[in-house]
C-alpha positions as CSV (number, residue, x, y, z in Angstrom):
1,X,-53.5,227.4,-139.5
2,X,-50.0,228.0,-138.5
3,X,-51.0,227.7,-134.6
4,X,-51.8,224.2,-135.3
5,X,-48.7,223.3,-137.0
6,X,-46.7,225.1,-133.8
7,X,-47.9,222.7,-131.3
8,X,-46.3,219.3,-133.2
9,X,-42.7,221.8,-133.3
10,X,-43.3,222.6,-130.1
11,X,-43.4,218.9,-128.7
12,X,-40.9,217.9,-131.1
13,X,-37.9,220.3,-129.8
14,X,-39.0,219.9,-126.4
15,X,-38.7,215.7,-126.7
16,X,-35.5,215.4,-125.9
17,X,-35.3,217.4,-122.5
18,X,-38.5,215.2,-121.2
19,X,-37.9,213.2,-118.2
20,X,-38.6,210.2,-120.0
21,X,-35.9,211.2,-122.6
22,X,-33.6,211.1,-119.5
23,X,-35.2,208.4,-117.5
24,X,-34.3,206.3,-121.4
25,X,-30.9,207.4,-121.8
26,X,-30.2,206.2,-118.2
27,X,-31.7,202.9,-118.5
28,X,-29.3,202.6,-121.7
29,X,-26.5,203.2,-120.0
30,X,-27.1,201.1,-117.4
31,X,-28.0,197.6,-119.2
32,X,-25.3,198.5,-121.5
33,X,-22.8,196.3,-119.2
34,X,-25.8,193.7,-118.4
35,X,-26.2,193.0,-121.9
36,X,-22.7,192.5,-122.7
37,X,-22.2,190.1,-120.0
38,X,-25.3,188.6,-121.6
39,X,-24.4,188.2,-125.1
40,X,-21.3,187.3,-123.6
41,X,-22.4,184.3,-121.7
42,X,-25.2,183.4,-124.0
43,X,-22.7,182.8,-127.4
44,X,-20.4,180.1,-125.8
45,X,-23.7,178.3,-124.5
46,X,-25.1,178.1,-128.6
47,X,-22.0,176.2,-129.2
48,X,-22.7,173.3,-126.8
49,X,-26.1,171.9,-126.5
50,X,-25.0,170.4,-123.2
51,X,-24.1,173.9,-122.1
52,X,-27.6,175.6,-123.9
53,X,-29.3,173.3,-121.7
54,X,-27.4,173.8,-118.7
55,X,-27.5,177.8,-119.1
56,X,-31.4,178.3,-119.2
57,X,-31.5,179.4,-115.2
58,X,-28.4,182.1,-115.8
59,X,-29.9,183.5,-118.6
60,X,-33.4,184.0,-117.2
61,X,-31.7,185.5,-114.1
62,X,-30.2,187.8,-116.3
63,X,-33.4,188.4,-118.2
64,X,-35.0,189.3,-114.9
65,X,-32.4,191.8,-114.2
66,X,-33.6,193.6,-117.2
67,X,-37.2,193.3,-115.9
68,X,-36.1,195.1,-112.7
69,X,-34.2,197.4,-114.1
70,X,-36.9,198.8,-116.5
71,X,-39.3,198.6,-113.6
72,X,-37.0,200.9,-111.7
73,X,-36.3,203.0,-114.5
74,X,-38.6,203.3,-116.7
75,X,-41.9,202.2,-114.8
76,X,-42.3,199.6,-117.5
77,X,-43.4,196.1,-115.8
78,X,-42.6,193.4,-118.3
79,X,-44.7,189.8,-117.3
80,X,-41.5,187.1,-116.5
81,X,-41.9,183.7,-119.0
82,X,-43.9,181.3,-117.7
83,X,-41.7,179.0,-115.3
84,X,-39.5,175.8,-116.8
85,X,-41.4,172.8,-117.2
86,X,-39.2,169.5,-116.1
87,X,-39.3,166.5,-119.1
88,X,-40.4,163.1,-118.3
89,X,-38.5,160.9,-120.0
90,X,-39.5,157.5,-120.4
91,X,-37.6,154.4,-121.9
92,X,-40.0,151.2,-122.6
93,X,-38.6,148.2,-124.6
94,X,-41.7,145.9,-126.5
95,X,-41.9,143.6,-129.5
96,X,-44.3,145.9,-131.3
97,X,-42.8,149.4,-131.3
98,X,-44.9,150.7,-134.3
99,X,-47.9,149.7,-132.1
100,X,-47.2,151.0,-128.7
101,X,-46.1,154.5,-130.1
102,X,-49.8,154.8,-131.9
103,X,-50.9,153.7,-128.7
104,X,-49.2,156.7,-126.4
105,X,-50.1,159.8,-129.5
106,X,-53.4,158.5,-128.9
107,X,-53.4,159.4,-125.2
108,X,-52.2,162.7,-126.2
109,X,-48.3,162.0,-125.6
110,X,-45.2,162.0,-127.5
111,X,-42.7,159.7,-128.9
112,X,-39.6,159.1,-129.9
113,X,-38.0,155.6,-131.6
114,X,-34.7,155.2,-132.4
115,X,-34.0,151.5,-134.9
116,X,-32.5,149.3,-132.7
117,X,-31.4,145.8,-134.6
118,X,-32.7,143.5,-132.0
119,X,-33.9,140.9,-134.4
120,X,-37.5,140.2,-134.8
121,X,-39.8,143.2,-133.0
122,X,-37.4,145.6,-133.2
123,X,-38.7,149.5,-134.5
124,X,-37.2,150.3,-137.8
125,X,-36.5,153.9,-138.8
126,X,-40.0,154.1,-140.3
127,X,-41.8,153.2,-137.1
128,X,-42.4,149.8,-138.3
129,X,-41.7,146.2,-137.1
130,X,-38.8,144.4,-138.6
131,X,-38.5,140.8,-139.4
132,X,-35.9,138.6,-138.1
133,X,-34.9,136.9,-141.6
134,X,-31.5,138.2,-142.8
């Protein structure tokens, strides 16, 4: 009964002197700086939205560095995010907002109305037309 409880000590004190103890302590010490510099950069950018938007390449660089790195060092191959989509964007003035925005989430697409006061046909903040009589 005590020979089986030998083996768990056994691996237990000999853990630490492993090479994949060593191989994890070096890739430690290595991102250390990398992720400095990357909480570093990444803080100033949550400030801005301009500059969250505009920081999206850097920081996936940065997260691929990390990805190389633990391939290197630790053999670990981590999948990369699936590449940036670009936004269409697409600005279409009617009479009947209310009805041309059921139209496009019927095809499967998204929308977005801001209340403009244009007078009669103009999108209200509810989606619906307004009428002209003030």
């Amino acid at each position: 009964m005590t020979g089986q409880a030998v083996v768990p000590l056994a691996r237990t004190l000999k853990a630490p002197f492993t090479r994949r103890a060593w191989a994890e302590l070096a890739y430690a010490l290595v991102t250390l700086p990398l992720a400095v510099v990357s909480v570093a950069f990444a803080l100033p950018t949550l400030y801005n939205g301009i500059l969250w938007a505009v920081s999206a390449p850097v920081v996936r660089k940065l997260a691929a560095a990390h990805r190389f790195l633990a391939w290197r060092l630790l053999g670990e191959r981590v999948p990369p995010p699936p590449p940036l989509r670009p936004v269409t964007l697409v600005r279409v003035r009617t009479a009947d907002a209310g009805r041309f925005s059921g139209i496009v989430e019927q095809a499967g697409g998204r929308v977005r109305q801001w209340a403009f006061n244009y007078g009669r046909g103009s999108c209200s903040r509810t989606g619906s037309p307004t009428s002209a009589s003030s």
